[in-house]
C-alpha positions, 0 to 999 in steps of 0.5 A: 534579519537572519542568520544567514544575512547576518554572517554574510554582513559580518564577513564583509565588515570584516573584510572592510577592516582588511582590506591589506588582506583581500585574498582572505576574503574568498576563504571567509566567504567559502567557510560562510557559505559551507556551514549555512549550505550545512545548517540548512534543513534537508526535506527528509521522508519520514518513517510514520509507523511500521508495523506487519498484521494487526487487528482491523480494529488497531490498523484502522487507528494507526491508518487514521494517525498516519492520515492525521501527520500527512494532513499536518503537511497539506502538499506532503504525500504518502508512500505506502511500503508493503513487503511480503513473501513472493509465495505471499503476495496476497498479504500485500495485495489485500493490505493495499485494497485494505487501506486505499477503502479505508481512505476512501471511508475518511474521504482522504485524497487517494493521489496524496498516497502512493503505494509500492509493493516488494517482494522479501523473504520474511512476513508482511511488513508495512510502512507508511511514510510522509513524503514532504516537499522537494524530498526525496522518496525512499529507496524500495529493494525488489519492488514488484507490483505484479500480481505473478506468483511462484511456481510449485506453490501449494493451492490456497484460499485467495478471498471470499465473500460474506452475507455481511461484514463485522461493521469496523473494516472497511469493505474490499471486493475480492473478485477483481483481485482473484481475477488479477492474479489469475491473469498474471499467472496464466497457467493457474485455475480458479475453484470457486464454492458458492453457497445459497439456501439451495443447490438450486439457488447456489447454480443460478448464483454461480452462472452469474459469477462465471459470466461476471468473470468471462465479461468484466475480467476476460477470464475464460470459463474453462479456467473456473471450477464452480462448486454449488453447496447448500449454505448452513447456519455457521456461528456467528455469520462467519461462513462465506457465501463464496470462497475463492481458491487458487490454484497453481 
C-alpha cells in the first residue's frame, strides 16, 4: 500500500474515533490532500548539456551523451535551443543541420528532436534539453526560425564545399541553407567561387551550380555572380572547390 493510501486510511481511522468532531474531517482530509498534490513529482524538462562552439570531435561526444539520456526515457523528446546574434544566424543554422546529420549518422529518431532557434545578443549558445512525458517545454525569449538577416551587414562567407571532409563530422550540404537565406532576404546577392583543375572545367562546374540554383531553389541567375578560378594544391586538402558569399 502506498503512502498515499495509507494517509487517507489513517485519516479516516481517525475520523471514526471522532465522530463528536466530524466538522474536523473536511480539514484532515484538505491538509492530506495538499501535502500528496505537494510530494507528487512534477515532469520537469531538463537541462542535458549547454555549451557554444566546440570542436567537431568534443560536439560529436556531447551529441552522443545527449542521445544516450533521451533514450533512458523512450517517450521523451528532445528540444534543440540554439541562441546567436541576428547578424549571426548562420552559427545557428549550421549548428542545427550539424546535429539533425549527426542523428541521422546514429540513426536516432529525427521526430524525437525538436529544434528552436533565437535571436540574443551574445555568441552561439546551444542547449539540448530532454522533454519527459506530460512535461512542459521550456520558455524560448525571441524566437525566430527565419533565415532573414539585418540590414547594413558587411558581406561574409555563408558555406562552401570541399574535395572531401575530415572523416569525423558528419556532412552537411551548404547549397540549400545559401539558397534559404537569400530567399528570405530578397534583396541580397550571391558571389560563388568555383574552382576546377581548368577555368575551362571550373565553367561547366558553375553552369551546373546556377542551373541547380535556378531549378531546385527558384533563385533567379541575375542574383549569382560566379567566379571560374583554376584550383591549386592547398596544404592538406583545405582549399574549397566552392565558396558561397552573401552579400547584403
Amino acid at each position: 500500500m502506498n503512502r498515499w493510501a495509507i494517509n487517507i486510511r489513517s485519516a479516516l481511522r481517525t475520523y471514526g474515533e471522532m465522530k463528536p468532531h466530524g466538522i474536523y474531517l473536511s480539514a484532515i482530509l484538505l491538509l492530506i490532500l495538499s501535502v500528496g498534490i505537494s510530494g507528487q513529482d512534477e515532469a520537469k524538462a531538463v537541462l542535458v548539456d549547454e555549451h557554444g562552439r566546440l570542436a567537431c570531435d568534443d560536439l560529436l561526444g556531447r551529441l552522443d551523451s545527449y542521445f544516450a539520456e533521451l533514450d533512458k526515457i523512450p517517450r521523451s523528446i528532445g528540444v534543440v535551443v540554439l541562441s546567436s546574434p541576428k547578424a549571426e544566424k548562420r552559427l545557428a543554422v549550421f549548428r542545427q543541420y550539424f546535429i539533425e546529420a549527426h542523428a541521422k549518422d546514429r540513426k536516432f529518431e529525427s521526430s524525437r528532436l525538436k529544434y528552436v532557434r533565437a535571436n540574443s545578443g551574445d555568441e552561439l549558445s546551444v542547449q539540448l534539453w530532454r522533454i519527459p512525458p506530460r512535461a512542459a517545454e521550456p520558455d524560448v525569449s525571441n524566437v525566430d526560425m527565419s533565415y532573414s538577416l539585418p540590414i547594413g551587414i558587411r558581406p561574409f562567407i555563408l558555406g562552401g564545399e570541399y574535395t572531401y571532409g575530415d572523416g569525423i563530422c558528419p556532412e552537411v550540404d551548404d547549397a540549400p541553407v545559401f539558397a534559404y537565406f537569400l530567399k528570405d532576404n530578397p534583396d541580397s546577392r550571391g558571389n560563388i567561387v568555383v574552382r576546377d583543375r581548368s577555368i575551362v572545367k571550373a565553367t561547366q562546374r558553375a553552369k551546373k551550380i546556377r542551373r541547380e540554383f535556378r531549378v531546385r531553389y527558384g533563385i533567379p541567375s541575375s542574383r549569382l555572380r560566379f567566379f571560374p578560378r583554376k584550383a591549386s594544391v592547398p596544404e592538406n586538402n583545405l582549399e574549397p572547390i566552392v565558396e558561397y558569399w552573401y552579400l547584403p
